[in-house]
N, C-alpha and C positions, 0 to 999 in steps of 0.2 A: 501601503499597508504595513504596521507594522508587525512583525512575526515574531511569536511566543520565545522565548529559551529554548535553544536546540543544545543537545549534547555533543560529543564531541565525532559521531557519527550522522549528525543531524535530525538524528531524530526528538519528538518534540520530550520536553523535560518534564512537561506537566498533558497528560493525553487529553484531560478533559480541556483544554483551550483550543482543540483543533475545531476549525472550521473547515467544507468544502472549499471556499476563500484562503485560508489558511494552509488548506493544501497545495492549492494552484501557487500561491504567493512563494512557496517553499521551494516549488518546483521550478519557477519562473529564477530563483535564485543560486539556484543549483543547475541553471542553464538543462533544463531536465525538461524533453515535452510528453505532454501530457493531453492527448487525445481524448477525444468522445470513449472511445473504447476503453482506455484506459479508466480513466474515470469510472466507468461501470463496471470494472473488475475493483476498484477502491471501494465501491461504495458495497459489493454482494460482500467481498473481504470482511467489512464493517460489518455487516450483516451475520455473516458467517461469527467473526468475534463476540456480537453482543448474544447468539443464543446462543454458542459455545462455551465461553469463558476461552478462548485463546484462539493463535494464529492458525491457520490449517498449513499443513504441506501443501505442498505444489498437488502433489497427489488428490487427496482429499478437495482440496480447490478446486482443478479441473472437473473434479466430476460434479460437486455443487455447482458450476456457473453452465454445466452442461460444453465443456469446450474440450477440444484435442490439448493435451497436454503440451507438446511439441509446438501447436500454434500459440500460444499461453505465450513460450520463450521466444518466439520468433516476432512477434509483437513488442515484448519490453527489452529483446535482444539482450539479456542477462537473467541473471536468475530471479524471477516476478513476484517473488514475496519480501523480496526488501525493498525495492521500490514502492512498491503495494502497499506495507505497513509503513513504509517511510514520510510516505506522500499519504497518507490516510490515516496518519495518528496513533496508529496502535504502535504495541511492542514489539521492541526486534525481534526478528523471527529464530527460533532453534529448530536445530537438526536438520533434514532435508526438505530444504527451502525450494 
């Protein structure tokens, strides 16, 4: 598959070319795994963006997907909104991610 223009953080240069495809293929490339679970925090994330207009905090996140904060980080073992937006096409994330 081939994968859209990434910048120089990877993330994509044009957001409306992502696919769920497009995600995994990113991820797959970035030697980056990407669980069942994971996936369904990419997709509420999406979710969360398109009635928002932007990224959530970690904060705000956890309490939309209904999960412990703390489990969130212990799942993507770093900080789960750049992965998240990474691997899910949205914008890099500011402030406390």
């Amino acid at each position: 598959m081939e994968i859209p223009e990434r910048d120089g953080d990877g993330y994509l240069v044009d957001m409306s070319k992502w696919t769920p495809a497009i995600g995994r293929a990113m991820a797959d490339v970035d030697s980056f795994e990407l669980n069942e679970k994971k996936l369904e925090h990419i997709n509420k994330a999406r979710e969360y963006y398109e009635e928002f207009g932007t990224v959530p905090p970690i904060r705000k996140f956890a309490k939309y997907v209904g999960e412990d904060q703390k489990e969130i980080f212990e799942l993507w073992l770093t900080g789960p909104m750049k992965p998240i937006t990474k691997y899910g096409g949205m914008p890099k994330p500011t402030g406390c991610v």
